[in-house]
N, C-alpha and C positions, 0 to 999 in steps of 0.2 A: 616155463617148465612144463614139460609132457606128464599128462595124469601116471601114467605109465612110471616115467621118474619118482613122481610121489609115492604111487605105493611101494616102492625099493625103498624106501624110508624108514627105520625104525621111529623115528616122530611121527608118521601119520598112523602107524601099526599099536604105538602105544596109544596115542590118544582113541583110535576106533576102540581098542580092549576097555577103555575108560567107561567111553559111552555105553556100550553095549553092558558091559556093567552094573551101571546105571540103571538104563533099560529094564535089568535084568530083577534089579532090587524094587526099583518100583513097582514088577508087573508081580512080583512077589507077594510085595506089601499091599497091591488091591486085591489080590486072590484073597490072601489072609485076610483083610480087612484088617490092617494093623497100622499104628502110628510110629513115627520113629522111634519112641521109646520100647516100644512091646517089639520091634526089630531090634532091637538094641538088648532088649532084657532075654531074645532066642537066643543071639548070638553070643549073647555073656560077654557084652566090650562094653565101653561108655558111649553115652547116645554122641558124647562130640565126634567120635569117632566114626559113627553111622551119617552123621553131618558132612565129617568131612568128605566120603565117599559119594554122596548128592551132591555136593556142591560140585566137585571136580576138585580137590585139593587131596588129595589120597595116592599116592604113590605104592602101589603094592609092592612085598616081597612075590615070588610065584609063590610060594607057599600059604600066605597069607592069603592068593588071590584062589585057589585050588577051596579053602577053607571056606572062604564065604560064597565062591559056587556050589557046593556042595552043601552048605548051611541052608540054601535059599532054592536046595532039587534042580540045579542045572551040571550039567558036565562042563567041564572049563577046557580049553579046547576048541578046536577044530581046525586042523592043521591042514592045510593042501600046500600045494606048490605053486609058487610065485606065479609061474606061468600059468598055471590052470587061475587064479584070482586076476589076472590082468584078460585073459578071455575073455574070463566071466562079466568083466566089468567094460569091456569093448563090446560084448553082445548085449547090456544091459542100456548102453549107452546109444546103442543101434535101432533096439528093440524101442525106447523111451522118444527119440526121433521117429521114428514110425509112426506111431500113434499121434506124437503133435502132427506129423504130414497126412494123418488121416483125417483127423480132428477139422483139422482146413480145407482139406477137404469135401469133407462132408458139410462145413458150415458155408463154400464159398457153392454148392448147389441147391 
C-alpha cells in the first residue's frame, strides 16, 4: 500500500487526531506542571477518564473532542485538503532523504 493510500484512510486520520491529542494534553500538563488528577479536577471528569485518553482508549465524540481542546488552549482543527497533506508529506519525505544523502555525504569525505 502507497503512503499516499494510507492517508485517504479515515484509520490513519483518526489515530493521527489521537496522538496529537495526546501530545497535546501532555504538553499542557508540563506547562501547568500538573498530574493527572489536578487535569482531571480542571476538566471536571474522572481522572479514569483523563487515563483513558493517555493511554489511547478514548474514543471521542467531536464535541467531546472540541471541549477538551479548548479546555487545555488549543484550537481543534486544522483542516486542509487531501491533496495539499499528501504534498506536504511527499516534500517532507523528499526533504528527510536529502539530508540522510547529505549526512553521507559529508561523513564518506
Amino acid at each position: 500500500m502507497k503512503r499516499e493510500d494510507i492517508l485517504r484512510r479515515p484509520a490513519y486520520w483518526f489515530e493521527h487526531e489521537q496522538n496529537e491529542l495526546y501530545r497535546q494534553v501532555i504538553d499542557y500538563m508540563e506547562r501547568e506542571n500538573i498530574n493527572r488528577t489536578e487535569l482531571a479536577n480542571r476538566l471536571n471528569v474522572h481522572k479514569s477518564y483523563v487515563s483513558q485518553i493517555l493511554n489511547g482508549n478514548f474514543n471521542y465524540t467531536l464535541k467531546k473532542w472540541i471541549e477538551l481542546c479548548l479546555a487545555i488552549g488549543v484550537v481543534p482543527g486544522g483542516y486542509k485538503k487531501i491533496e495539499d497533506v499528501i504534498k506536504e508529506d511527499v516534500q517532507f519525505a523528499q526533504a528527510k532523504k536529502d539530508v540522510v544523502e547529505k549526512k553521507t555525504e559529508i561523513i564518506s569525505t
